[in-house]
N, C-alpha and C positions, 0 to 999 in steps of 0.2 A: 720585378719590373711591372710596374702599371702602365696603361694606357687610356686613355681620354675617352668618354662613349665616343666621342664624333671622327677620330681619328680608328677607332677599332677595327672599322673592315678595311680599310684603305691600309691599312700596317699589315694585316693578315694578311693580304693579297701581295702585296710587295714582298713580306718576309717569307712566303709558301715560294714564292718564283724563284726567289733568289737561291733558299735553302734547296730547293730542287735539281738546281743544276751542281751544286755540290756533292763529291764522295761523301761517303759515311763512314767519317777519319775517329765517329765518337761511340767507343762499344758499350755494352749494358754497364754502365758504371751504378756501383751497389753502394750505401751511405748509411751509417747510423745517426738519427733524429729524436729527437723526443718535444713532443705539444704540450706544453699545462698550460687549460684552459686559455687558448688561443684561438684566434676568430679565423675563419676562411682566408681570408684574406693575408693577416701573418702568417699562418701555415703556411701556405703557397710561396709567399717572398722569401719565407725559412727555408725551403728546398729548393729553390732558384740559388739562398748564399750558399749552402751546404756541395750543392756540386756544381758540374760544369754547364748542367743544362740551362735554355730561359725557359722562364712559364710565362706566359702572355694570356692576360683577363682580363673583363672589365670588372670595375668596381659592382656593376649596375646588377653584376649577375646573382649578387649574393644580396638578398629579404634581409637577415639578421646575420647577427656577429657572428654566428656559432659559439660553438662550448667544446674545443679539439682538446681532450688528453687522450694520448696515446703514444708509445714510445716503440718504435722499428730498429733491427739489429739488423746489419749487413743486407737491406733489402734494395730490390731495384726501385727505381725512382719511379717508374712509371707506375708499378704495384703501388705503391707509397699512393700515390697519385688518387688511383683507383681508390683505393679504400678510403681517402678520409671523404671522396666525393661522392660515396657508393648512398647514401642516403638525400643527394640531391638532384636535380633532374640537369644536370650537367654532366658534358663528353668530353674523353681527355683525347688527344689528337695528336701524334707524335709527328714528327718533319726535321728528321737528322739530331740537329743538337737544340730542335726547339717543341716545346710541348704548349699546343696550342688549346685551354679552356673552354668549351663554346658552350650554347644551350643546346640540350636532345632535341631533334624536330619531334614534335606530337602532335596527333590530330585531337588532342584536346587537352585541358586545361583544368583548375581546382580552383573556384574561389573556397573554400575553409575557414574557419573560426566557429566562435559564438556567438551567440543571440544573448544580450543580454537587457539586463532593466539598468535604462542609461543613469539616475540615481541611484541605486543600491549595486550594482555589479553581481545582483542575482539573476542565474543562467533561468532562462526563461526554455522551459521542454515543450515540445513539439508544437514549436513556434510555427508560421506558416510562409513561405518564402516561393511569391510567385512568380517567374520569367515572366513581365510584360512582352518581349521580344520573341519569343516559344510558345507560349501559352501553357509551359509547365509549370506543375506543383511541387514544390520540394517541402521537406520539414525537417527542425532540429529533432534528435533524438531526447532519450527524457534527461541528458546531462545538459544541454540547448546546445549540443555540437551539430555543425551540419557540413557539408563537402557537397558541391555541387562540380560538375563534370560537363564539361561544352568545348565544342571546336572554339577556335580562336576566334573572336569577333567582339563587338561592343554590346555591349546587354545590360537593361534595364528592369531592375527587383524593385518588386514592390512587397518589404516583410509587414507582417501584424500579427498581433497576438491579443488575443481579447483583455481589452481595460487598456491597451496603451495605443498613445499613437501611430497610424499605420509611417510607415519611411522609406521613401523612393531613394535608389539608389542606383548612379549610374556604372557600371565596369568593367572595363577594358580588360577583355579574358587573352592578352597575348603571352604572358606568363603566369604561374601558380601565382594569387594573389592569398595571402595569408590574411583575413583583416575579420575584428567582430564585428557586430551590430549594435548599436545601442538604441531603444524606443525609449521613450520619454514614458513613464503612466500617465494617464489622462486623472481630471480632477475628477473624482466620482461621486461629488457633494450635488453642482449645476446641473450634471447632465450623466447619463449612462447610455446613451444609444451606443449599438454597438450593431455595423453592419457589417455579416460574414457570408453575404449572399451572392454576393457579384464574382466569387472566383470559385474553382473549380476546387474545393476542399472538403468536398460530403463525406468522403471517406474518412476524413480525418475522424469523425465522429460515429464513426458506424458501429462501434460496441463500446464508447467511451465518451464520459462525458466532461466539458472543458474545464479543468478546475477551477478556474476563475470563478466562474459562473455560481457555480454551487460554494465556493470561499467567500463569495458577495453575500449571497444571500443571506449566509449564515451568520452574519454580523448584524443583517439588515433587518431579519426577516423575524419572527415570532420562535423564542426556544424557548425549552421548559429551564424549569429554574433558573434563566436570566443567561445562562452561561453559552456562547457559541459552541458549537459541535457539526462537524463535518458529515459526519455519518447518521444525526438526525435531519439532518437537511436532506441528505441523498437519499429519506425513507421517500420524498415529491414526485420520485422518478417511477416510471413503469416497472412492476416485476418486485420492485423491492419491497420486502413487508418486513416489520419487526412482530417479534412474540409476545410473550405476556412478558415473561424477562430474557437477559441472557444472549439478545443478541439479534441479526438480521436471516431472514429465510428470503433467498432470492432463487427466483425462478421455482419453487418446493424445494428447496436444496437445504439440509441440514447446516445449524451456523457450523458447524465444523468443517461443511465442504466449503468455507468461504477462505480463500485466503487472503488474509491480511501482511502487505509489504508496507516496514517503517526503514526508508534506506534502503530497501533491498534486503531485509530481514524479516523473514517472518514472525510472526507474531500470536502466539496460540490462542489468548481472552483480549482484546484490546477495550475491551469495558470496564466501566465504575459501576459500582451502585446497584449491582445487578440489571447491566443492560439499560440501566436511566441512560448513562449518558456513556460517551468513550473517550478515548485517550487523543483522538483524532482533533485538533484543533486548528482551526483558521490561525491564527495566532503564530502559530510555529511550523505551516506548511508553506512549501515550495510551491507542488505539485500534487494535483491528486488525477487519477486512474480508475475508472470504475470500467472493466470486464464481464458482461453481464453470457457472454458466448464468443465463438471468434480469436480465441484466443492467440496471443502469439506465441512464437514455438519458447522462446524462453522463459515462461510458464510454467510452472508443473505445480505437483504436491498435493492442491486440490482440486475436488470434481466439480465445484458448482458455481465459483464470479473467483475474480483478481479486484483486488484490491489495492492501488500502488500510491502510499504515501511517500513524498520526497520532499526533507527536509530545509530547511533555509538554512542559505551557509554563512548571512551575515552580512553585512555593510560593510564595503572596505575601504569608501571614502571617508565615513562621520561615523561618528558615535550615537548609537537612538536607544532610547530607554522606553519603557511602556511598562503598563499595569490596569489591572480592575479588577472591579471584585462586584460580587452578588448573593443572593441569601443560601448558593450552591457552593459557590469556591471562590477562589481570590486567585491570580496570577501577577508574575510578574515575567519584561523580557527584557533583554539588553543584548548588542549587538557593536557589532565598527570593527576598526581594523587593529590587530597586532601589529602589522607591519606594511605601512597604506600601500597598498598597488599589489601588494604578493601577498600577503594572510589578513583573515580575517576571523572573527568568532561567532560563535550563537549561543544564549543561552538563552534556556526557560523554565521555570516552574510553577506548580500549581497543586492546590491543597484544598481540602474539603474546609469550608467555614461549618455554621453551625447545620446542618443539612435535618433542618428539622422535618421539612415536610417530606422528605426521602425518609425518615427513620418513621412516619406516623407508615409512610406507605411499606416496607417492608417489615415493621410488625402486626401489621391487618395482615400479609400476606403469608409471614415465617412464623409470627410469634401471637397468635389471636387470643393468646389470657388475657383478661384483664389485667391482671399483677405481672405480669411480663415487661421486661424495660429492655430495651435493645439499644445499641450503640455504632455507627458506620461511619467510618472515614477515608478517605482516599489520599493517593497524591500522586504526580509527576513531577520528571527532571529530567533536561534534556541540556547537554554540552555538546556541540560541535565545532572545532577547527578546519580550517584548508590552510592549506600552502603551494606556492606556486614556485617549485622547484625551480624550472625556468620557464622560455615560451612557451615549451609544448609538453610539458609536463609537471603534473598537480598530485597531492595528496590530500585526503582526508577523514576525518577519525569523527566518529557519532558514537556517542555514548547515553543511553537510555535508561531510565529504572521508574518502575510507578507499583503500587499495591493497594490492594482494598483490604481492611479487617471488620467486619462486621460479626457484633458479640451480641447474645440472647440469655438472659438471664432471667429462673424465676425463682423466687424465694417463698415458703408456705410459711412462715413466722407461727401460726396458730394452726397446726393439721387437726384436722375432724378426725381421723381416726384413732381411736383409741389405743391410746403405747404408741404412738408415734411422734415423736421428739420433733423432729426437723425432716423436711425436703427441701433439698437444693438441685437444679435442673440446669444447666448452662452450656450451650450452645458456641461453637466457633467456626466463622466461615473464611476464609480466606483467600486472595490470589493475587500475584503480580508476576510482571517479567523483567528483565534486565537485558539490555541491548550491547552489543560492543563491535564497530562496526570498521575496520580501516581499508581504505579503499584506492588504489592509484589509478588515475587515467592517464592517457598519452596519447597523443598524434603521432604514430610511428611516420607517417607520411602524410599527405594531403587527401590521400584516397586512404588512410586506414585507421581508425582510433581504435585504440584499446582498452578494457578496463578490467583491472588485475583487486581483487577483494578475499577479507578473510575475516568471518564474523564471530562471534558467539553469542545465543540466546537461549537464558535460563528462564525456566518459567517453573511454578509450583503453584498448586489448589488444594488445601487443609480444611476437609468438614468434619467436624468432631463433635459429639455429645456426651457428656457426663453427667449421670444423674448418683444422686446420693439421699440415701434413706436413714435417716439416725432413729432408732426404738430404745426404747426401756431396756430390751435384753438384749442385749450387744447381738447374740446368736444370732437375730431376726437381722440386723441389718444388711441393708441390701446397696449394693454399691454396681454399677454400668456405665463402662467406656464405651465407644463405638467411635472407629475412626475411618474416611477414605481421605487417601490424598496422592496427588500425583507431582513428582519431582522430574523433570524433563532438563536437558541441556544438549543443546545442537550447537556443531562446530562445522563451517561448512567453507571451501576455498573454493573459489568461480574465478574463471577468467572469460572473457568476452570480446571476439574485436567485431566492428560495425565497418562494412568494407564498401567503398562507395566506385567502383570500377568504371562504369559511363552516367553519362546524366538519367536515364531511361532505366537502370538494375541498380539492383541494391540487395546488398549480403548484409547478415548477422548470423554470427555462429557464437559457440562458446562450449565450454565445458566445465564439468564441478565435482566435486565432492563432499557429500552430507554425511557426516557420523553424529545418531543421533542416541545418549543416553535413555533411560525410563526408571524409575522406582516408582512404578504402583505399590499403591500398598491400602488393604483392607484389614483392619485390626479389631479385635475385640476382648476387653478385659472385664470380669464381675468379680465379685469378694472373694472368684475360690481361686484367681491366679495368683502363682509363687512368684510374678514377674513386680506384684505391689509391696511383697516386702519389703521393698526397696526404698518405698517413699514415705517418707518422715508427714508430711505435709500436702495433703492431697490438695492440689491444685489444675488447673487445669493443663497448663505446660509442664509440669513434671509427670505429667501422665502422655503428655506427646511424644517425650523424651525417649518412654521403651517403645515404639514402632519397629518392628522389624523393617531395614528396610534393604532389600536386593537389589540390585541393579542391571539391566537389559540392557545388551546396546545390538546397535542395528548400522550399517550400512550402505549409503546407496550413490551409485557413481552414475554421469546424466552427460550425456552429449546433442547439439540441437543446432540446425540450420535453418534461416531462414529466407527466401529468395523473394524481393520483389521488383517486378515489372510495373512501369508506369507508361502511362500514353494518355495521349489528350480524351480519350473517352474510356480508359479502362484504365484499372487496376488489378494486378492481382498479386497475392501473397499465400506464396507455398511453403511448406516447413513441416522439418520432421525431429522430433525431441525423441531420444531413445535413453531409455532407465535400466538399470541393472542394481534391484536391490536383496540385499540379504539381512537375512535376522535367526540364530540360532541353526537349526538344519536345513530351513527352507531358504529358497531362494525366488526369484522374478526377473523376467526381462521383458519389456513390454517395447512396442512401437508405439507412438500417438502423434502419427498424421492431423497437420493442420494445413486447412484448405480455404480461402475468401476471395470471392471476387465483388468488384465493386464496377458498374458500369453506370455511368455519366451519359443518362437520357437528353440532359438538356443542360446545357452551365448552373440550371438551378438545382436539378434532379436529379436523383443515386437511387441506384434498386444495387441490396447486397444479399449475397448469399455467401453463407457459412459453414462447415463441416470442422469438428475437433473429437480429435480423444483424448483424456484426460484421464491419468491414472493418481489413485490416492492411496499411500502405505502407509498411512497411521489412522487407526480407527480410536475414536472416541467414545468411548463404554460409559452409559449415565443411566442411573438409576429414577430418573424422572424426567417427563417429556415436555418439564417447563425449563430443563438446561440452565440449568444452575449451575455453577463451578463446582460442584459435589461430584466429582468424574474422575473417569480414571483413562491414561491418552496409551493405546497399544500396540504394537508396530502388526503389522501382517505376517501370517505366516501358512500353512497348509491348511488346517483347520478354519482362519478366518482370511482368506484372501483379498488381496488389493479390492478399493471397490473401483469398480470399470464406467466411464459415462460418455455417452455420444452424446453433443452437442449438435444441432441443426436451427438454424436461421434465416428466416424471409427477409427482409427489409425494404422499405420505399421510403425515402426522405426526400422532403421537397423545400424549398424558399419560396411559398406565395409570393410574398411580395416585403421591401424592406421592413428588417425587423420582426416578422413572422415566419416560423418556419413550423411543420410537421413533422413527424415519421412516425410509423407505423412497422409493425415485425410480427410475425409471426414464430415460432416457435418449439423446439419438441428437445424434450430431453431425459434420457434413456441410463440408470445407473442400475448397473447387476453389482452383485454381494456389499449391497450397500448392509452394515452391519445391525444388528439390534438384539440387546439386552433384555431382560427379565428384569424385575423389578429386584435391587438389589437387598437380600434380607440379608439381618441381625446373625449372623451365628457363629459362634465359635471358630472360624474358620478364616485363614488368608490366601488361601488360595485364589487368586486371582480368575483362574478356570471357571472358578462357580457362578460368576458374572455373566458370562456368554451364555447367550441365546444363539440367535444362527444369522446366516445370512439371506436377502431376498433380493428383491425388485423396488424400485424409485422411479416412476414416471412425472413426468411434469409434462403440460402442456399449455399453448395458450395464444390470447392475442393481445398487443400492446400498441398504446397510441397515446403519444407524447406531444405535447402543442408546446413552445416557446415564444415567448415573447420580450422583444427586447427595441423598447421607444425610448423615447427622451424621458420619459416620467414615469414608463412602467415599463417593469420586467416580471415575467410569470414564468413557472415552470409548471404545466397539468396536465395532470395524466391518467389516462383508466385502465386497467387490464380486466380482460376475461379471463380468465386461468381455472384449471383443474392440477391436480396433484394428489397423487396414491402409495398407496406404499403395498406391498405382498409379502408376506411370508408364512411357511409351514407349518411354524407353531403357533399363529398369533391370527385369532378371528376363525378361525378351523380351517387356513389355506384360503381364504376368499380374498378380494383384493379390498381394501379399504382406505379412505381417505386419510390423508394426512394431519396431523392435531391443527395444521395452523394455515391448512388448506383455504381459502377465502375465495371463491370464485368471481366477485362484481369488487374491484376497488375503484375510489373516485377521489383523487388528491390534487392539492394546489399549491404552491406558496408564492407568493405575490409581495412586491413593495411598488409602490407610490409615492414618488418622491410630490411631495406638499409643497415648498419650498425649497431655498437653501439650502437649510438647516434642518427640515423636519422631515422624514420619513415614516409612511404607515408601512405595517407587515401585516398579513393577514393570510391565518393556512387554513386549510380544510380538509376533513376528512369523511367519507363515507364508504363502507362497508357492509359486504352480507355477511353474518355470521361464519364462526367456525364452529368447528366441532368441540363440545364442552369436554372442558376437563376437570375432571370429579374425585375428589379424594377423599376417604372417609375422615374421622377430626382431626385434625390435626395436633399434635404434639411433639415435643421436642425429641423426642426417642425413634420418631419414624419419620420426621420430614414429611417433605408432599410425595406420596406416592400414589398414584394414580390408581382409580377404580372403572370396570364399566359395568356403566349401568343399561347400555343397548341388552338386547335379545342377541343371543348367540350368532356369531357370522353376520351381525350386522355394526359393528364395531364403526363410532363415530358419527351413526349416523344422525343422532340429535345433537344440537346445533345452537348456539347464542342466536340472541335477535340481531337485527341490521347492528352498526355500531355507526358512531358520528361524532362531530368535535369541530369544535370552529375556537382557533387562536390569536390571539390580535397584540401587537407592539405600536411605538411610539418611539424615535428615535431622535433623538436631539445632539445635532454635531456643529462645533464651534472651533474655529481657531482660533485663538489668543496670541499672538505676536507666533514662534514657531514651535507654543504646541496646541494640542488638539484633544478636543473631549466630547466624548460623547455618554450622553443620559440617555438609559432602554426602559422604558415602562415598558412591561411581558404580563400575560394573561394568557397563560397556559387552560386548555380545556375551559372557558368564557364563561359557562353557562353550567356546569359542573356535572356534565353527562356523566354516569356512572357506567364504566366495564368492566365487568367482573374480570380479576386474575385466571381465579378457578371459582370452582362450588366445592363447598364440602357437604356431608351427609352422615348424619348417623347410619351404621350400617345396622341397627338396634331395631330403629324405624322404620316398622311396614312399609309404611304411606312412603317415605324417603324424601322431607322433604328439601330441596337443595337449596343452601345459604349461600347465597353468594359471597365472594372475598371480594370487595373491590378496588381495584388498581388505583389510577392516581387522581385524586378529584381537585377542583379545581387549584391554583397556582398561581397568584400576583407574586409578581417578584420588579425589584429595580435595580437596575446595576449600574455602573460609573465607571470609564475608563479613560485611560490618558495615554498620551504618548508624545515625543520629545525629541 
């Protein structure tokens, strides 16, 4: 039996009175029912016909259909009752032979959903959602779910999210209101002002930077070989430096202590080209995260930044096509819906074109013969699906794969030496990962989301050299493998719920399990092994084929909450992540407390401070301090323990005035048994034991200051750090403490666009630096790699030093739309003026004098790219 909204209390009141003064002639009468896929509403009238009771509802009380299967055997009706309503915020109310539906009285309410991008239906992460009526701050999560929590009343949100429209919205919180958001993007051809000063959200940025912001630029702004890169843009920020190759050193932190998240997967090399460029693309991000301290508690694995890329899940109203290409690589992307309103897809890929001035630059750097010819290629692939099960529950599957193969070849045709027929010398470097990522969320409730995942990520790095000597007399011939390579594959399950309890606290908890394989392997074969009899045809892959290769696995199970408080002048966010890993006979359990408070001096101004500990169980074994994929990845265990790092942070961030903001940070951070190797030699042997060196000390410290700027026609990102960074160990400098290889103490960076016009965009970046510490290796040849020399006096290790370093970048950006599609032309002038920085120096060790050659890195770079989109 339904009833009318406007008739509901005046029926209730009448049927309570009446039923009241009646015996209770009607006992627990018990009913067998069965639901498939039934809405609230029939269920309810289903056990009203089924027995003798009435139910009395309004229509009004039920948001959505529901989705009721389930099937009851001999049960009471009121039970019945309870359970299918036990998940919504309604009371069942008995009165003789009448069961009365009402709403729960609560002193507060849920508006819930997503934040989305009102054209494409990509969820927009930690979107910003201010109560004009409170003066509070909310924010989506990084899926763009949010749950806000308020007494009953009328309230007024004003959400934003940088690049889109801001959108007032008004909402009657007298029940849970389930509803998304949609912002429109702004045009970003006329205009990019974007003001985020006028609301109370400093924190939102206090160890993280907006990815929009740095996705702009990256498209806009001056890249080396033409191609956008997310992770060369974010080198503009304070603290972040890149090396000669190999990868990013943030805060002095080894690239190994960097974790990189694609989806929530980590990701052990996410570079091409040795550290040119990475896998990171504007192109095919959602969201990006940079962690430089501060972390939150559902973090771990590394000691030194987070890195959180999130993937795009697609266009689910229209179909969009894109591509471009430049003298680096070529992509293409394509997107829409499976099935419009509920699935949608993503794909991407991308491949290395002719990469010529990357192969001039890595064989000046790997291969300095004259007669040396080298070869380097790359690619990506990326698929992803979702599905929208129903309202409140979603699936979806990311699947990843990219690889580098870089080959070195030399051939003597004519050898000088007398009876020596032939030398052949060739060289293979290799590495890629593969992603596989399936993921479900769910709004258990209006106060709960959850998110349930199960990955897998293979990764492998093959450095191998084969040389071959042919003579007159067979006897004399001399023949040498030399192989490292590391095979890796993690499998790891997490589950997560995000608990939103009052408007004012907020919970995150979760827990997971990581099992992580290992086949290191170091190998070495010459003319006298009986392992060559085997091959018909010496080639280089049929000599990779006999690697012995063993396999490690490791363990490690992780639990993590995290609490935050909000109020009009404070923030804080408490959390504690607890690890229990194992590997062979050892084991670890660690705590790592994380602590931040954020307090709101003025609606413009945030002073933060921070405390973390951060535990790392796989260490990274490399035989050279220029971090080359030439490594070997190894769990922890007695002998080589977790390395351990306290994180500590100042902060003062401020809004001058619109479109100008500051912050400034201060800094210190503290890593014990951070690991370090010996130079890995030649010998007969795979044990993998013979690699280890020992453990020491990592300090970093410093000061940073970050200016932004964000007008109608110009956007800047600049920044300087003061920093120091050392390293200590026992065996290494005779126990004295010494600086780190890529330690920089004065950095001075910018990247800037200027929109000209319309149409036309200038980029222009700069760079100025003190010297590092030189890195020196005697000559180089295919048989030893770069292995590092010092040339200091004893116990003063590093402490001669490159000159200043400098560079100034400049683009041209030409964007048009043609009925609905769009092109844009990038003139790039990488390094302008063709400043030369050395890689390394190398050195006869022959030569008294010693004197040092330099290797020089990448000298100048025109390039012009072309892209389109549809």
């Amino acid at each position: 039996m339904r009833i009318k909204p406007k008739l509901k209390f005046v029926f209730i009141v009448v049927i309570s009175l009446i039923t009241s003064t009646l015996p209770a002639q009607i006992g627990e009468q018990r009913i067998s029912i069965s639901f498939s896929s039934d809405s609230y509403i029939e269920a309810l009238n289903k056990i009203a016909d089924y027995s003798v009771y009435t139910v009395i509802f309004s229509e009004d009380l039920f948001n959505d259909e529901g989705d009721l299967t389930m099937t009851f055997e001999n049960e009471k009706v009121e039970t019945i009752l309870n359970h299918i309503l036990q998940n919504t915020e309604l009371s069942v109310k008995k009165s003789n032979s009448i069961f009365i539906i009402s709403k729960k009285k609560r002193s507060q309410y849920n508006w819930f959903g997503y934040i989305v991008e009102k054209e494409s239906g990509e969820r927009l992460a930690f979107a910003t959602v201010h109560c004009v009526t409170t003066g509070q701050v909310f924010e989506s999560n990084e899926t763009g779910y949010f749950s806000i929590s308020l007494p009953p009343d009328n309230y007024t949100f004003n959400v934003h999210y940088l690049g889109h429209e801001k959108g007032l919205f008004e909402i009657p919180l007298y029940n849970h209101v389930n509803r998304d958001i949609g912002l429109a993007s702004k045009n970003m051809l006329p205009e990019i002002i974007v003001d985020e000063s006028k609301s109370n959200s400093g924190y939102q940025e206090r160890n993280k930077y907006a990815h929009d912001k740095l996705m702009r630029l990256s498209t806009r702004a001056p890249g080396l070989g033409g191609s956008s890169d997310l992770l060369q843009t974010a080198k503009s920020l304070p603290g972040i430096q890149s090396g000669a190759t190999g990868g990013y050193f943030i805060r002095g932190g080894s690239n190994d202590q960097n974790l990189y998240l694609l989806d929530g997967v980590a990701i052990y090399n996410p570079f091409h080209s040795l550290g040119l460029t990475s896998i990171f693309t504007p192109h095919a991000t959602r969201s990006l995260q940079i962690y430089k301290s501060g972390f939150r508690a559902q973090y771990g694995d590394k000691s030194s930044s987070v890195i959180d890329i999130k993937l795009k899940d697609g266009h689910d109203k229209n179909y969009k096509f894109g591509g471009g290409v430049n003298p680096q690589d070529g992509y293409f992307k394509s997107e829409g819906p499976l099935w419009k309103g509920r699935s949608s897809f993503f794909m991407y890929g991308r491949a290395s074109t002719s990469t010529f001035r990357f192969n001039e630059v890595i064989k000046n750097s790997l291969f300095p013969e004259e007669e040396a010819s080298n070869r380097t290629n790359y690619f990506d692939l990326i698929a992803k699906v979702n599905f929208k099960i129903n309202t409140r529950n979603e699936l979806f599957a990311t699947f990843y794969k990219g690889k580098d193969l870089i080959k070195g070849k030399v051939e003597n045709e004519e050898p000088e030496e007398i009876g020596l027929l032939e030398v052949r010398e060739e060289t293979e470097l290799s590495w890629g990962n593969q992603v596989i990522n399936l993921r479900l969320q769910s709004i258990l409730s209006p106060s709960v989301f959850l998110h349930l995942s199960v990955s897998q990520n293979k990764y492998f790095s093959e450095f191998g050299v084969l040389l071959k000597e042919e003579y007159q007399e067979e006897d004399q011939d001399q023949l040498f493998f030399n192989s490292i390579s590391s095979f890796n594959e993690d499998m790891e399950y997490k589950a997560e719920l995000d608990i939103y309890p009052w408007s004012k606290y907020r919970v995150k908890t979760g827990l997971g399990m990581l099992r992580k394989s290992y086949v290191p392997n170091f190998q070495f074969f010459d003319e006298d092994s009986e392992e060559l009899d085997e091959i018909k045809d010496l080639q280089f892959s049929s000599v990779e084929a006999l690697r012995d290769r063993s396999t490690l696995y490791s363990n490690k199970w992780y639990a993590f909450i995290e609490n935050t408080w909000t109020t009009k002048k404070m923030l804080i966010q408490a959390g504690l992540r607890t690890s229990y890993f194992a590997f062979d006979a050892s084991d670890f359990f660690h705590l790592q407390p994380r602590l931040s408070l954020d307090y709101f001096y003025t609606p413009q101004s945030t002073i933060s401070i921070s405390a973390s500990r951060v535990i790392q169980y796989v260490h990274l074994l490399s035989g050279s301090e220029v971090n080359l994929p030439r490594d070997l990845w190894y769990p922890a265990y007695d002998a080589l323990p977790p390395e351990e790092t306290w994180h500590y942070n100042l902060a003062f961030k401020k809004s001058i005035r619109e479109g100008l903001s500051i912050n400034t940070e201060i800094y210190l951070k503290d890593t014990r048994n951070k690991s370090s190797t010996s130079q890995i030699a030649y010998e007969k042997s795979s044990a993998v034991e013979s690699l280890f060196g020992n453990v020491g000390k990592a300090t970093s410290y410093g000061f940073e200051i970050g200016v932004e700027v964000n007008t109608k026609r110009w956007e800047s990102l600049i920044s300087y750090t003061l920093s120091k960074s050392t390293r200590e160990f026992s065996n290494i400098n005779l126990g004295n403490v010494y600086d780190f290889q890529f330690d920089r103490v004065h950095e001075l960076k910018s990247v800037n666009t200027f929109q000209l016009s319309k149409s036309l965009v200038l980029g222009l970046s700069t760079y100025l630096a003190s010297g590092h510490p030189l890195l020196v290796t005697s000559e180089l040849d295919l048989n030893m790699g770069i292995n590092p020399i010092d040339i200091n006096e004893p116990g003063y290790k590093n402490q001669k030093r490159t000159s200043w370093q400098h560079r100034l970048d400049l683009s041209l950006l030409y964007s048009r739309q043609i009925g609905r599609t769009f092109h844009d032309l990038k003139f790039n002038i990488y390094n302008s003026y063709s400043q030369n920085h050395p890689l390394f120096y190398t050195v006869d060790p022959e030569d008294r004098v010693r004197v040092l050659q330099p290797n020089f890195s990448i000298p100048i770079i025109p390039s012009l790219s072309y892209s389109i989109s549809f």
